[in-house]
N, CA, C and O atoms as a GROMACS GRO file, in nm:
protein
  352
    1UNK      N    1   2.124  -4.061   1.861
    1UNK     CA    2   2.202  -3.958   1.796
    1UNK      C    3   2.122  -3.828   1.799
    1UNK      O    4   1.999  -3.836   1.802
    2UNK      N    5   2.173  -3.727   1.799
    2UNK     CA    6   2.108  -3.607   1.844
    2UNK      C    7   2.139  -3.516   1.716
    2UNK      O    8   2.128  -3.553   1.598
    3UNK      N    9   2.180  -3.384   1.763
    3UNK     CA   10   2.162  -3.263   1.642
    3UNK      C   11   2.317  -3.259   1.568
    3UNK      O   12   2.409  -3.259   1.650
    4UNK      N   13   2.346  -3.256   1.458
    4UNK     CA   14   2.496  -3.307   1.402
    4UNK      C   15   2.651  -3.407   1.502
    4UNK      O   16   2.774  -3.404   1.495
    5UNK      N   17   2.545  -3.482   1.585
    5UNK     CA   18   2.660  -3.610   1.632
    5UNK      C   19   2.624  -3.554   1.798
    5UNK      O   20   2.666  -3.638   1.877
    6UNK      N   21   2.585  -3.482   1.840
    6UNK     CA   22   2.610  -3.475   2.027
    6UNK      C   23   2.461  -3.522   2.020
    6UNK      O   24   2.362  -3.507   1.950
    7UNK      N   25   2.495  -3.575   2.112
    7UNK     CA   26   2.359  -3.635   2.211
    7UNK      C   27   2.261  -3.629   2.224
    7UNK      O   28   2.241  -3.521   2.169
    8UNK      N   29   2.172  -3.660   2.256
    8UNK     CA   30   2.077  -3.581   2.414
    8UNK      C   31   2.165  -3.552   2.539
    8UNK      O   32   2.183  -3.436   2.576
    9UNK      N   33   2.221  -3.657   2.605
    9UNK     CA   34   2.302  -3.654   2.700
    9UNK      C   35   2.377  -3.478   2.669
    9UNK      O   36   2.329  -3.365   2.676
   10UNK      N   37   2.454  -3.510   2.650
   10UNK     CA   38   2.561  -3.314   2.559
   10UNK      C   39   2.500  -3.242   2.616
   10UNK      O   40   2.534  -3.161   2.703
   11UNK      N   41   2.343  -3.277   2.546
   11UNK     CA   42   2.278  -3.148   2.516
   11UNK      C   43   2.268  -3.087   2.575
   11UNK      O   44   2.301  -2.968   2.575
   12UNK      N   45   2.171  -3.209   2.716
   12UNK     CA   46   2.162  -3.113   2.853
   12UNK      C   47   2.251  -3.076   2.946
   12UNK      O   48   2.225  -2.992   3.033
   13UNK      N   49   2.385  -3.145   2.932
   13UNK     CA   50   2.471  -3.114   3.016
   13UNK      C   51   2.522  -2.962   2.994
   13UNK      O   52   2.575  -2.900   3.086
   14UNK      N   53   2.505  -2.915   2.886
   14UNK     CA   54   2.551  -2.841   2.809
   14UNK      C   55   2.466  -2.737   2.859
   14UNK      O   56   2.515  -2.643   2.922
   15UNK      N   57   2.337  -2.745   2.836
   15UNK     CA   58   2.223  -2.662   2.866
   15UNK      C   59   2.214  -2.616   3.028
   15UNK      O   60   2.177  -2.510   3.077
   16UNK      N   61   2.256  -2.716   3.077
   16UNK     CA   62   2.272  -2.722   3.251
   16UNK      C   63   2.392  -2.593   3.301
   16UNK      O   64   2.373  -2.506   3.387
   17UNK      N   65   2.518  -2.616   3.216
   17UNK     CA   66   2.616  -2.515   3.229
   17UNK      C   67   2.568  -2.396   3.193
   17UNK      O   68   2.617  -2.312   3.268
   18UNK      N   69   2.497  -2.347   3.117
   18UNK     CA   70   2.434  -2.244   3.034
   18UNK      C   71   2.373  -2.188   3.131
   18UNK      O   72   2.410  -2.077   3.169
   19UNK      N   73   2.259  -2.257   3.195
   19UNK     CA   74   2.221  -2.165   3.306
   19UNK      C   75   2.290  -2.166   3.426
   19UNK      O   76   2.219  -2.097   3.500
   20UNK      N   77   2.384  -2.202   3.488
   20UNK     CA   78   2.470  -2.168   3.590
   20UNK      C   79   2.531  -2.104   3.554
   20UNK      O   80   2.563  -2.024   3.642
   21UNK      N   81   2.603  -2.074   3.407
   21UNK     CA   82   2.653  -1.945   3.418
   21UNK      C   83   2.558  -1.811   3.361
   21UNK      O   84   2.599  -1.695   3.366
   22UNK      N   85   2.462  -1.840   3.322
   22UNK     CA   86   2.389  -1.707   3.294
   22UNK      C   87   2.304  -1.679   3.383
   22UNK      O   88   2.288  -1.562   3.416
   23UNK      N   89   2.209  -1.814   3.459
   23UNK     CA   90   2.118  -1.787   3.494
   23UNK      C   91   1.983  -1.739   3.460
   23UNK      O   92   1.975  -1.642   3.384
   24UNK      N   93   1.875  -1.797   3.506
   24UNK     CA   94   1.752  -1.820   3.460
   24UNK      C   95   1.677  -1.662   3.422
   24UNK      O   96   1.630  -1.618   3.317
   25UNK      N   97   1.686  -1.623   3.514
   25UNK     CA   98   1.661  -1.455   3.486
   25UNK      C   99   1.697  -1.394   3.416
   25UNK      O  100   1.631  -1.310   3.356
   26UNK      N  101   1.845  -1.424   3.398
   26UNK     CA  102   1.910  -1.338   3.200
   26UNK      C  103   1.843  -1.442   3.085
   26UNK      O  104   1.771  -1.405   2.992
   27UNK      N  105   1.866  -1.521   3.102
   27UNK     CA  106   1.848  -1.654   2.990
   27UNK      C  107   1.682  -1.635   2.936
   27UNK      O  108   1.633  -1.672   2.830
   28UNK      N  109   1.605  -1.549   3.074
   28UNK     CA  110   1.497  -1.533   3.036
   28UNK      C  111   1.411  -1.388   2.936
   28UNK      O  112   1.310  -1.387   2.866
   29UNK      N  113   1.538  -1.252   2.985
   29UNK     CA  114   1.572  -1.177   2.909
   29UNK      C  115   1.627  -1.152   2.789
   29UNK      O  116   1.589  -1.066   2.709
   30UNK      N  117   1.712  -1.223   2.779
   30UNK     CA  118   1.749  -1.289   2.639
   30UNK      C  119   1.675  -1.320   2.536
   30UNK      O  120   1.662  -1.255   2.432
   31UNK      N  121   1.607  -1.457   2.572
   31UNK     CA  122   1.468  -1.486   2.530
   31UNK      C  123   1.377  -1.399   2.489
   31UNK      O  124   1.328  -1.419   2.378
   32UNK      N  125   1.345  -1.314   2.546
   32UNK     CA  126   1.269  -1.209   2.541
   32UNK      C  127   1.275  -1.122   2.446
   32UNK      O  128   1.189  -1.102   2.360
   33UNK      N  129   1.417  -1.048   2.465
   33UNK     CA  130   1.462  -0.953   2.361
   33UNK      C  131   1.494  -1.045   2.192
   33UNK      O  132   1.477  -0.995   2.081
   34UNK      N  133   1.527  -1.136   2.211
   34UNK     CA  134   1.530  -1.237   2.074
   34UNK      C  135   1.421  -1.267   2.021
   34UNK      O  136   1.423  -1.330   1.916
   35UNK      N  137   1.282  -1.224   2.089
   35UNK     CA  138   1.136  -1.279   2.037
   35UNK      C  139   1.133  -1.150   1.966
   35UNK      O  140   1.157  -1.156   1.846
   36UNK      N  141   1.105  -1.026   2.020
   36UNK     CA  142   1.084  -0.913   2.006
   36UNK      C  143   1.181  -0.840   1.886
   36UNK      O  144   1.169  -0.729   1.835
   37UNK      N  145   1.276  -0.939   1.862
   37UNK     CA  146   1.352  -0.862   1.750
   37UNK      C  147   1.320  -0.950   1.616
   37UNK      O  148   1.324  -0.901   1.503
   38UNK      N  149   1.293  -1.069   1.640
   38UNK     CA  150   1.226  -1.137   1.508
   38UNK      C  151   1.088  -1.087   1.482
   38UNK      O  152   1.038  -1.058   1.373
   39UNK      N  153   1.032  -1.081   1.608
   39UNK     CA  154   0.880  -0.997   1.614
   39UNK      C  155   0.898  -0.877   1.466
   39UNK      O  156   0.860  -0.890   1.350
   40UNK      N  157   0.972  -0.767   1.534
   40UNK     CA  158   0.997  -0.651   1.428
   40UNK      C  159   1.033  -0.702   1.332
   40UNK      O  160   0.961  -0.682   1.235
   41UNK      N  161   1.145  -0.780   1.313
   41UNK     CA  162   1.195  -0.818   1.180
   41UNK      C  163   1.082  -0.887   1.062
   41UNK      O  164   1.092  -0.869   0.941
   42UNK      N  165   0.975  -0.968   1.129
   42UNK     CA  166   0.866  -1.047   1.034
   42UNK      C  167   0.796  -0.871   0.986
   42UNK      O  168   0.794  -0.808   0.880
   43UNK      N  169   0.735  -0.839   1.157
   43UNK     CA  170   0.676  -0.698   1.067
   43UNK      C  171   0.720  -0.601   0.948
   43UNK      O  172   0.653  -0.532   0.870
   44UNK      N  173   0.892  -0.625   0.965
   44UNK     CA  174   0.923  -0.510   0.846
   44UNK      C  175   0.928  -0.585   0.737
   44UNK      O  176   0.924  -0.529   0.628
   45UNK      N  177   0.937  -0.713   0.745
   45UNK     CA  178   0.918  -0.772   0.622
   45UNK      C  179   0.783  -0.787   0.533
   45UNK      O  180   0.777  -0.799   0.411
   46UNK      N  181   0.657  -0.782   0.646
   46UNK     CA  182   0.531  -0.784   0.593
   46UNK      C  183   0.524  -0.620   0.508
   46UNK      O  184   0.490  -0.612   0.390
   47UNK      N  185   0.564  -0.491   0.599
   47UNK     CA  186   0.556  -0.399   0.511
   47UNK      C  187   0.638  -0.380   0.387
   47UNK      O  188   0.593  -0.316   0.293
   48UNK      N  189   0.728  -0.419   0.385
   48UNK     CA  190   0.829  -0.425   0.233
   48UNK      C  191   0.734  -0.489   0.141
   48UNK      O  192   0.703  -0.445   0.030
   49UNK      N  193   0.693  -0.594   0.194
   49UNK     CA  194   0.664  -0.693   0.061
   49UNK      C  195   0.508  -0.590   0.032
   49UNK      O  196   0.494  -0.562  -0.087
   50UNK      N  197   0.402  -0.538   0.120
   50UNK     CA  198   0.314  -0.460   0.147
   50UNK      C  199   0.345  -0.319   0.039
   50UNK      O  200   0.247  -0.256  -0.002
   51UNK      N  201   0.432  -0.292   0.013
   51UNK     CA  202   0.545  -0.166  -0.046
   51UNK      C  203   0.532  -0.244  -0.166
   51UNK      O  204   0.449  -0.218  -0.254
   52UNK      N  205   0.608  -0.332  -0.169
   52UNK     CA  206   0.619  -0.364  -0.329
   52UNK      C  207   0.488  -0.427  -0.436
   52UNK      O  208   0.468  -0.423  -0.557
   53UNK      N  209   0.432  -0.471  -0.345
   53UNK     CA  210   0.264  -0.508  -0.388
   53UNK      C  211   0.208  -0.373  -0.454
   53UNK      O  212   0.178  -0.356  -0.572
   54UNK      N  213   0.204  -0.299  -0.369
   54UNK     CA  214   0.133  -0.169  -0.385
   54UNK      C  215   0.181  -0.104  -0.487
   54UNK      O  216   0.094  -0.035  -0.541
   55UNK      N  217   0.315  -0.098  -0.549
   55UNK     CA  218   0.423  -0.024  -0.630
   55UNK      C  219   0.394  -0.117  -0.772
   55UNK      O  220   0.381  -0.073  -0.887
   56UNK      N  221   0.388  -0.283  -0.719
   56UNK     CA  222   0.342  -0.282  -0.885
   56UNK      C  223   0.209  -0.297  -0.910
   56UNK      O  224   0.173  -0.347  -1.016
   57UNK      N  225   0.129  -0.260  -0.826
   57UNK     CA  226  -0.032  -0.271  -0.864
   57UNK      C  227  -0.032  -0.114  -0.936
   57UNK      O  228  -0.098  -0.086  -1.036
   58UNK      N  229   0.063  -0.012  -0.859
   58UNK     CA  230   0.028   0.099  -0.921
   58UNK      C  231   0.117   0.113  -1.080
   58UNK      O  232   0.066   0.175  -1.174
   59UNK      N  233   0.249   0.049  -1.091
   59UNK     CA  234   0.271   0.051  -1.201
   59UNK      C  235   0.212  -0.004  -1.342
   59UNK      O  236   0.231   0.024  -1.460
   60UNK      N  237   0.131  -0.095  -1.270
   60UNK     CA  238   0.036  -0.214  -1.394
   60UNK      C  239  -0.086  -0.119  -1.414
   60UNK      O  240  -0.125  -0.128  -1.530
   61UNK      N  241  -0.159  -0.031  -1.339
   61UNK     CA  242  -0.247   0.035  -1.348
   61UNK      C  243  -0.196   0.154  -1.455
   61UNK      O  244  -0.269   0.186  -1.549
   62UNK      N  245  -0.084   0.208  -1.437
   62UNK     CA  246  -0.039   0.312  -1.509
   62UNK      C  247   0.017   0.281  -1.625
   62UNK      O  248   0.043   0.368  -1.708
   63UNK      N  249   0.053   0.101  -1.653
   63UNK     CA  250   0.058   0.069  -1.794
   63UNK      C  251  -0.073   0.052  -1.822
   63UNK      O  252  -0.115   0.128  -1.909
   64UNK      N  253  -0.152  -0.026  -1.775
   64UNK     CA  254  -0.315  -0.025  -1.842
   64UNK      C  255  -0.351   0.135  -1.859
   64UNK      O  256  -0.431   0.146  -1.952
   65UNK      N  257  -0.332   0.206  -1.826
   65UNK     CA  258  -0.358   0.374  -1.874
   65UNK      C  259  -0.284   0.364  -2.006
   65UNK      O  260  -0.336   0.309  -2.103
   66UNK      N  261  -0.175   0.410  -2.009
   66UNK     CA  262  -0.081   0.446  -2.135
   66UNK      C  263  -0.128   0.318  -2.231
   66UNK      O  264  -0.157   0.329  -2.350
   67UNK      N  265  -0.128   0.235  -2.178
   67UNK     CA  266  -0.225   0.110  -2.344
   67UNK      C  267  -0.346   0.165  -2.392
   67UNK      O  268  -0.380   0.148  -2.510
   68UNK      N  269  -0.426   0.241  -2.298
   68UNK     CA  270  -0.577   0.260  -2.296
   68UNK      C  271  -0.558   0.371  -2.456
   68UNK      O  272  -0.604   0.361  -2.569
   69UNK      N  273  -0.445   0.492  -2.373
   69UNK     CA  274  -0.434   0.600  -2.461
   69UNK      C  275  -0.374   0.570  -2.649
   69UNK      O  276  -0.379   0.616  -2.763
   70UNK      N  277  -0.327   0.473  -2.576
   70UNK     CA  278  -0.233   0.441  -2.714
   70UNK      C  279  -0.321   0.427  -2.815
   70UNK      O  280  -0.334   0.507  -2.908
   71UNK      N  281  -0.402   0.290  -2.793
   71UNK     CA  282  -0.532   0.231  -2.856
   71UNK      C  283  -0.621   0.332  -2.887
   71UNK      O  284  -0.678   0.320  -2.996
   72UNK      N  285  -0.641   0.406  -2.834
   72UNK     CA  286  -0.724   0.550  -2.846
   72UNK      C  287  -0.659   0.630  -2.984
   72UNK      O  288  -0.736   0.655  -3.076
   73UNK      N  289  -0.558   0.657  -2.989
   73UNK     CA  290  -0.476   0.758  -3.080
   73UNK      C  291  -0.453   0.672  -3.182
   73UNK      O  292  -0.439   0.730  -3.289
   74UNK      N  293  -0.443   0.530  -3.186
   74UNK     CA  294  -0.423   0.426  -3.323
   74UNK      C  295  -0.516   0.444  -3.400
   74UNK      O  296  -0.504   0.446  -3.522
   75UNK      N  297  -0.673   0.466  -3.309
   75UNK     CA  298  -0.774   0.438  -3.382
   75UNK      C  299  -0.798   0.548  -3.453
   75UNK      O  300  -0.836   0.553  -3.570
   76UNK      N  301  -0.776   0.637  -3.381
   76UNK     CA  302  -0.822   0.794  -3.411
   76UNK      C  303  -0.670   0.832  -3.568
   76UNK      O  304  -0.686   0.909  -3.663
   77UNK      N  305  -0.590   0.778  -3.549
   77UNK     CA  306  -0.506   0.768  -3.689
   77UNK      C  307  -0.544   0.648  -3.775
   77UNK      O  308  -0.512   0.657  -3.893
   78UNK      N  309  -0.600   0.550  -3.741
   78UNK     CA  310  -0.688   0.484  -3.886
   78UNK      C  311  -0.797   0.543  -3.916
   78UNK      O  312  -0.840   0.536  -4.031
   79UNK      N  313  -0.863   0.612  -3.817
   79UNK     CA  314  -0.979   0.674  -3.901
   79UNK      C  315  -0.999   0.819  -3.961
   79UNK      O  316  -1.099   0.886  -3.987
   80UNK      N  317  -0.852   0.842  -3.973
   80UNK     CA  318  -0.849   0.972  -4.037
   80UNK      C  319  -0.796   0.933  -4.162
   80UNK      O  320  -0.826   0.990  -4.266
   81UNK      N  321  -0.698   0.814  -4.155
   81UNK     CA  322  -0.615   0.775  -4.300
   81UNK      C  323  -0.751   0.697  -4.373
   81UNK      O  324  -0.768   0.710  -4.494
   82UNK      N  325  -0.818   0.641  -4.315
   82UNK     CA  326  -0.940   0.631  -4.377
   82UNK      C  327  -1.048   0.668  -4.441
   82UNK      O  328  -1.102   0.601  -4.530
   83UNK      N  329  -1.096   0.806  -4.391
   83UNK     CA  330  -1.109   0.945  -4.410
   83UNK      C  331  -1.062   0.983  -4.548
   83UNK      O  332  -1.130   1.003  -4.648
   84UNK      N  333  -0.895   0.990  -4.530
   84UNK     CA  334  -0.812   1.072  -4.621
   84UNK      C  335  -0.837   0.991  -4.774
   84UNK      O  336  -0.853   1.036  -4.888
   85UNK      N  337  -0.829   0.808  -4.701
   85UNK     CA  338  -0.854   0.775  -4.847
   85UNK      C  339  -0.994   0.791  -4.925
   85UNK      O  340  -1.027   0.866  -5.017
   86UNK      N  341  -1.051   0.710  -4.866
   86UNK     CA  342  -1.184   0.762  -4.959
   86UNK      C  343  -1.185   0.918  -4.989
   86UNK      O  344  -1.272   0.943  -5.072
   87UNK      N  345  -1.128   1.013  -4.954
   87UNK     CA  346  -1.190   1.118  -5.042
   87UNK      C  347  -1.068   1.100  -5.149
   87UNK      O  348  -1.078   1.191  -5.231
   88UNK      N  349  -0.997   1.048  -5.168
   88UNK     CA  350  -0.906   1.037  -5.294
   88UNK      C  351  -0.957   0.957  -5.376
   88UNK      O  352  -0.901   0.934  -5.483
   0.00000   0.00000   0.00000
């Protein structure tokens, strides 16, 4: 049994017609241009995902900033209400 119910037998008979009517020289162009377009297609996928890596390394960096500041200004308002109390 072969690939969803045809053969081996099918297959090649099948494959045999394929190149008599296309012939080895297109069939080989074909080939060719079908490598070369998954080729590009993996590459644009490596840069997207390359894009989005980069986009949230820079967004996590720019929340670790704005936490940094926050923590900064909390402290700097307990130690003024601190301040304020003891002199009362």
């Amino acid at each position: 049994m072969g690939i969803g119910g045809i053969s081996m037998w099918q297959l090649l008979i099948l494959l045999l017609i394929v190149i008599m009517v296309f012939g080895t020289k297109k069939l080989r162009n074909m080939g060719g241009d079908l490598g070369a377009a998954v080729k590009g297609f993996r590459k644009g996928m490596e840069e997207e995902k390359n894009d989005v890596t980069e986009k949230l390394e820079a967004d996590a960096e720019d929340s670790t900033d704005a936490a940094a500041d926050t923590t900064t200004e909390s402290v700097k308002e307990d130690s003024a209400k601190n301040e304020a109390s003891q002199a009362n």
